[in-house]
Steps between C-alpha positions, in 0.01 A plus 500: 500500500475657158570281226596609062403273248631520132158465250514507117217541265418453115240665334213218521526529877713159537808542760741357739599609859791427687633642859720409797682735730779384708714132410779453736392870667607677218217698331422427124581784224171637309707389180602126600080480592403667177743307278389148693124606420584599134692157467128339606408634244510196262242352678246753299451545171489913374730779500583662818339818534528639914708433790407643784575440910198386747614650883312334756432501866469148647529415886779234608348175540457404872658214619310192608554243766343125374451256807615193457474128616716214494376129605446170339 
């Protein structure tokens, strides 16, 4: 599955990330996930310089199957 993630940058190299894709099935603007990220800002300090999107290829997790056992 290919996933977007929101990343902004200031100019000492600090920054802050943010990215989801689909809540409730319905897919995420590139706005709402760049104005979250700039919003997460606060947590460094320095003037916003970049934003930029990461686009990644990830697999879909497999599911698992965990045996269990029930007794006194």
């Amino acid at each position: 599955m290919k996933v977007r993630i929101a990343l902004v940058v200031d100019a000492e190299g600090n920054w802050v990330a943010t990215g989801w894709g689909y809540v409730k099935k319905k897919p995420i603007s590139d706005k709402a996930a760049m104005e979250y990220c700039r919003l997460n800002w606060s947590t460094v300090e320095g003037r916003l310089e970049s934003e930029y999107f990461i686009e990644a290829e990830v697999e879909l997790p497999k599911p698992t199957t965990i045996e269990g056992k029930v007794g006194k």
